[in-house]
C-alpha positions in Angstrom: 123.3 92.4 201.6 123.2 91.1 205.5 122.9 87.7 205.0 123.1 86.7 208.7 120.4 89.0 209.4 118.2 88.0 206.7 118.7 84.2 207.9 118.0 85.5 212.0 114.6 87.2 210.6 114.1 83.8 208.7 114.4 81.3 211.8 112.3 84.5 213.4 109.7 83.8 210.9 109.7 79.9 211.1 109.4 80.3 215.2 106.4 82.4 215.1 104.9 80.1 212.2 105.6 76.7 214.6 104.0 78.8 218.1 100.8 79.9 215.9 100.0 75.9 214.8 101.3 76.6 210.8 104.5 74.8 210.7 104.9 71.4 210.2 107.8 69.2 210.5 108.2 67.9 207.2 108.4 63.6 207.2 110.2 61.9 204.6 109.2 58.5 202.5 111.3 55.9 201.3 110.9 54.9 197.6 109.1 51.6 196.3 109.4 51.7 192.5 107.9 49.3 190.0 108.6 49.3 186.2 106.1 51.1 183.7 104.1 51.8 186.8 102.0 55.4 185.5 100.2 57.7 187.9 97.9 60.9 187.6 97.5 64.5 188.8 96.3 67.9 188.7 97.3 71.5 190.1 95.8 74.8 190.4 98.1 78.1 189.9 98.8 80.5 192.7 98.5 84.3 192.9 100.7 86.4 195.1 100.1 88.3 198.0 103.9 88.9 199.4 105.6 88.1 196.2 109.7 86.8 195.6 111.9 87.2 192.5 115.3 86.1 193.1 117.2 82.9 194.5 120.1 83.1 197.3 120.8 79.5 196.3 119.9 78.5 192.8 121.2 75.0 192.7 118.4 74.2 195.9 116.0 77.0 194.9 116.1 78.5 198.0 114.6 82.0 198.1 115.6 85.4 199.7 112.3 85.1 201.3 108.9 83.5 202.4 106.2 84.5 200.0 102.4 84.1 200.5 99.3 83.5 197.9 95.9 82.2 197.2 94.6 79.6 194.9 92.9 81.0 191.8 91.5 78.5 189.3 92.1 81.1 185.7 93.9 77.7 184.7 94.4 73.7 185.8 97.1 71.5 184.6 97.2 68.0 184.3 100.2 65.4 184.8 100.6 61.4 183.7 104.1 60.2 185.0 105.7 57.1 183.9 109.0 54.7 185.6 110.9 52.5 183.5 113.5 50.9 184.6 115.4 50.7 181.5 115.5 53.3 178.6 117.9 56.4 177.5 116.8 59.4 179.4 113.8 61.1 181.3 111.2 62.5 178.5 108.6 65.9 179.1 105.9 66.3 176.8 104.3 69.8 177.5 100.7 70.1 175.6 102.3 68.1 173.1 105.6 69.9 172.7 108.8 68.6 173.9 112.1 71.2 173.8 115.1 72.4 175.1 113.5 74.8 177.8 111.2 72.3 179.2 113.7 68.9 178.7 116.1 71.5 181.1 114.6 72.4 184.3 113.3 68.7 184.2 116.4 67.4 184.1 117.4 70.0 186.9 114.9 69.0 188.8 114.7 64.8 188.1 118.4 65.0 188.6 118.6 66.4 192.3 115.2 64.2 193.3 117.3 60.9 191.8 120.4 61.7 194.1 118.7 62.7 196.9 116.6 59.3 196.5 119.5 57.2 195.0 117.0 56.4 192.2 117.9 54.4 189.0 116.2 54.3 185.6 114.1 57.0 183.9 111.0 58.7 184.0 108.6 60.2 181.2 105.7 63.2 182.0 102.5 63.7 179.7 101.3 66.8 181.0 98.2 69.4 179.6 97.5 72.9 180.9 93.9 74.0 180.2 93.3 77.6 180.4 90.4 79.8 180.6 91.6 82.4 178.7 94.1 82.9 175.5 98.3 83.0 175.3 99.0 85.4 178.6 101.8 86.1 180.3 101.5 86.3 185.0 99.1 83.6 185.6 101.3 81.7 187.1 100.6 78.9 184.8 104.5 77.6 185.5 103.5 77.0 189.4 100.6 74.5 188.4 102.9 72.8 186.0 105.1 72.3 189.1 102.9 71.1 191.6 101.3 68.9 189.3 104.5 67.1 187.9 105.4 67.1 191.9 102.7 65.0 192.7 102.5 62.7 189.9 106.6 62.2 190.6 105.9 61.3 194.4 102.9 58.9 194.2 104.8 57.2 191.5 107.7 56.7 193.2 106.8 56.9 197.1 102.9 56.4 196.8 99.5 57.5 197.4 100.1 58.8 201.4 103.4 60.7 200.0 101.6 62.2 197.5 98.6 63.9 199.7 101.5 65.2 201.9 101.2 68.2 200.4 104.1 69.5 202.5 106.2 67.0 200.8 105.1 67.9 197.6 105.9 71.3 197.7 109.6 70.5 198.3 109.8 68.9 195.1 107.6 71.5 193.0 110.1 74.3 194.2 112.9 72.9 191.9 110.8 73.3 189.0 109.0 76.7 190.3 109.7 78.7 192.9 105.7 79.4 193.1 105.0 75.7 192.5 106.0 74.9 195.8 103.0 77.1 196.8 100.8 75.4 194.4 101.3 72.3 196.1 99.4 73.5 198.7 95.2 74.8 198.5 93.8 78.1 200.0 96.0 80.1 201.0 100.0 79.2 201.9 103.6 80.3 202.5 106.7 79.2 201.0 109.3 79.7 203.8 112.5 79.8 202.3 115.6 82.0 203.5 119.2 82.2 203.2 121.1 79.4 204.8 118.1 77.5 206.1 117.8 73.4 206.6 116.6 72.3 203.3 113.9 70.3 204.7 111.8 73.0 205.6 112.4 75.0 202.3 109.1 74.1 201.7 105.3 75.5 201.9 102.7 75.7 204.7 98.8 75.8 204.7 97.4 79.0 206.3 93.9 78.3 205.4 91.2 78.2 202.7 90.6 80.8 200.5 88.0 83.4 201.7 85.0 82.7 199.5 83.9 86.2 200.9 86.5 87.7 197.9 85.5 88.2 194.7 88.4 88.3 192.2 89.3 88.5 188.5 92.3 89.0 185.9 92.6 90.8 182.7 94.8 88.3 181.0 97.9 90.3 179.1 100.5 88.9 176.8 104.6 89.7 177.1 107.6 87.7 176.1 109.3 88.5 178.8 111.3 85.6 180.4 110.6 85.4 184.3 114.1 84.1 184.5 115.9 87.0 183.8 113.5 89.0 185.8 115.1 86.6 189.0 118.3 87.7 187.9 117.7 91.8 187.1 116.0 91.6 190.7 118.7 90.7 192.6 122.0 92.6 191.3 119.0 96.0 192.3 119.9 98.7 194.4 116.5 98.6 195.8 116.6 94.6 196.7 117.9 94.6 199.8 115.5 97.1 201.4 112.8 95.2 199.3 113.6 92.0 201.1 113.7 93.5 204.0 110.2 95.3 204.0 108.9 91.7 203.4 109.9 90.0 206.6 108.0 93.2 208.5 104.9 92.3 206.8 105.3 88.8 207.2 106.3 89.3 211.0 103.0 91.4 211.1 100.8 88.8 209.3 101.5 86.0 211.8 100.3 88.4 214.5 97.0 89.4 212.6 96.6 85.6 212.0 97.2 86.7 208.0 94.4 89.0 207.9 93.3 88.6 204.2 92.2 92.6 204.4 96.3 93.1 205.7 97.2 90.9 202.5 95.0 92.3 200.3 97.3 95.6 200.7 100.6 94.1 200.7 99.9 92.8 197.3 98.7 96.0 195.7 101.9 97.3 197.1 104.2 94.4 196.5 103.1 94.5 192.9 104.2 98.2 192.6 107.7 97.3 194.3 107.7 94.6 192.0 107.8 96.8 189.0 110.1 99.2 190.4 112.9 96.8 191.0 113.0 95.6 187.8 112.8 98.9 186.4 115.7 99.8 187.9 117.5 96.9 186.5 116.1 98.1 183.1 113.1 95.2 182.9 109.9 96.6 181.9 107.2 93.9 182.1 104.2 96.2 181.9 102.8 96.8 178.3 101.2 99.9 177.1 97.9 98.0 177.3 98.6 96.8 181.0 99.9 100.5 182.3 96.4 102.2 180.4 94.6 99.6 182.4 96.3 100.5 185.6 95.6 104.4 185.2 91.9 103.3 184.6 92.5 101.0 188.2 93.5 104.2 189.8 91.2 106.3 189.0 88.6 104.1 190.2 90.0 103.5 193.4 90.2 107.5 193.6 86.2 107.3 194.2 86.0 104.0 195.2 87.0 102.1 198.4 87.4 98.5 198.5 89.2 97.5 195.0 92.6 96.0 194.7 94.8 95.4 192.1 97.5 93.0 191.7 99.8 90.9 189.6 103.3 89.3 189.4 106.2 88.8 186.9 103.8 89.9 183.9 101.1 92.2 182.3 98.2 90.6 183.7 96.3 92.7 186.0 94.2 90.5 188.8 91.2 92.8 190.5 90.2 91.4 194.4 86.9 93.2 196.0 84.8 92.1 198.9 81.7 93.8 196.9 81.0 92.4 193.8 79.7 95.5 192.6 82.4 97.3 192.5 84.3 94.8 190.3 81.2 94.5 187.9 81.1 98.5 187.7 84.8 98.4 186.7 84.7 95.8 184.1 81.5 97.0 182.8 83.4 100.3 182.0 86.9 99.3 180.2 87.1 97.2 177.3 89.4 94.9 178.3 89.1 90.9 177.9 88.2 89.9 182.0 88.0 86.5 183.4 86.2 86.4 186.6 87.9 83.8 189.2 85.8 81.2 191.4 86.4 78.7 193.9 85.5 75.3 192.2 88.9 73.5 191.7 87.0 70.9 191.2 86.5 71.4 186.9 89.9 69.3 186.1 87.5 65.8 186.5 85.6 66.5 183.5 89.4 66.5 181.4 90.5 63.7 183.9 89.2 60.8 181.9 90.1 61.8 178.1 93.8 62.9 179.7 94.0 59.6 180.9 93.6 58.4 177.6 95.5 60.4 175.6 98.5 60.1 178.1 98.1 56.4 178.0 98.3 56.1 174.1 101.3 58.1 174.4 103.0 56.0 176.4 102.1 53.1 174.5 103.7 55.3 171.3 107.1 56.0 172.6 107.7 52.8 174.3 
């Protein structure tokens, strides 16, 4: 892989972001900590237009390339985090299971903040997801989990100002998930990351709200499939390079068109079908027989229909996007598939807010 030329089209990419008003030269904070001191927030999952799988540099979570997505609000989670300033080690309680998987990439991540900060002591994380919808598998649920914990981390530890920088944020929610550093962000947003770049701007930009003009939906699909090892099939692909490649084009293009949503609306049909055949070729299949039936019935729709997209990411989930409404209620009316229809009120977490609080408070009381 051309490394050097990745990294050129990179800085390319950041240039022409800065000269269209969508870069932002990320600020730091300095840390003002006080014992047992708790704080509170919430996140929204992402879906993907121009999609990534695979890190150059795992240890900073830096990406091959910039990826680009839109709220959706299929899910919220919610964060409590508490300092102490004595204790044995930093706790995370996921919907009221702690283990190995989740107790790791917070320690990943808690462990590069602390040196990077020079922090001292320990911190503990009560956090909820609250879904729409039943176990599924590409909702992105991981990238709401990140941006949430982010937040709750940097108003605890820098404060309120820090954490509704959301540029800030998003540097933080990368080292749990790649798409929570998206996640950090509302609308619509880009995670620039590319090879051998400044770590400070490994991070994500606003591009604008979410076009309320678009309707959009999901039929939410289960797999076990670990979106790990799909990172890992991606990049050892023959295909990876060129599929890299074809992303800073688009991108490039985007800025131009001033991220035309019709111009994303195609790259992530595409992207998605890419997607699928990268991992194939590594041997990962992460469509089921019920997602790849559903996809036939998506083509032959849009075989006498114009104006329906299709989507989805590391999983079986299929998300739908129209700018008629009718065309998505025709679809759905004819398959039998569960469907969630998406909306634009992020504002439904405040009705959980209060009882969270709570319940997060109690448990801090418990284990202290």
């Amino acid at each position: 892989m051309d490394i050097d030329k990745i990294h050129n089209d990179g800085e390319s990419i950041k240039k022409m972001l800065d000269d269209a008003g969508y870069y932002k030269t990320p600020e730091d904070y300095n840390p003002d900590l006080e014992d047992n001191n708790i704080t509170f927030s919430n996140a929204y999952p992402i879906k993907a237009f121009e999609k990534f799988l695979g890190y150059y540099d795992s240890d900073n979570r830096i990406a091959y390339n910039p990826s680009i997505s839109m709220h959706t609000d299929f899910s919220f989670c919610l964060t409590a985090c508490r300092y102490r300033k004595i204790g044995s080690k930093d706790t995370v309680v996921l919907d009221g299971v702690s283990n190995e998987k989740y107790d790791k990439k917070a320690r990943f991540a808690l462990n590069y903040f602390k040196r990077e900060y020079n922090i001292n002591g320990f911190f503990d994380f009560y956090i909820k997801r609250y879904r729409n919808y039943g176990n599924a598998k590409g909702l992105s649920e991981s990238s709401a989990v990140a941006a949430s914990a982010s937040r709750a981390l940097i108003a605890n530890v820098f404060g309120s100002d820090a954490s509704e920088d959301n540029v800030f944020v998003s540097r933080y929610a990368r080292l749990v998930s790649g798409s929570g550093t998206r996640a950090a962000q509302n609308g619509i947003s880009i995670w620039l990351s590319y090879p051998k770049m400044e770590l400070k701007d490994c991070a994500a930009f606003n591009l604008g709200k979410n076009n309320t003009k678009l309707y959009y939906g999901i039929f939410p699909k289960y797999s076990d499939i670990p979106t790990d090892n799909a990172h890992k099939i991606a990049v050892n692909s023959l295909f990876y390079e060129k599929w890299v490649n074809e992303k800073y084009i688009n991108i490039k293009k985007l800025i131009l068109n001033n991220f035309d949503v019709n111009d994303m609306l195609k790259i992530a049909e595409n992207d998605m079908l890419r997607l699928n055949s990268v991992l194939f070729s590594g041997g990962l299949v992460i469509q089921t027989p019920e997602s790849i039936r559903l996809l036939h019935e998506i083509l032959k729709f849009k075989a006498k229909n114009d104006g329906l997209y299709f989507t989805a990411d590391t999983g079986p989930s299929i998300m739908i996007l129209s700018f008629d409404h009718f065309l998505i209620k025709e679809f759905t009316e004819n398959v039998d598939d569960s469907y969630l229809n998406g909306s634009y009120n992020f504002n439904g977490y405040k009705q959980k807010m209060n009882d969270f609080t709570k319940e997060a408070n109690e448990y801090f009381i418990k284990i202290n």
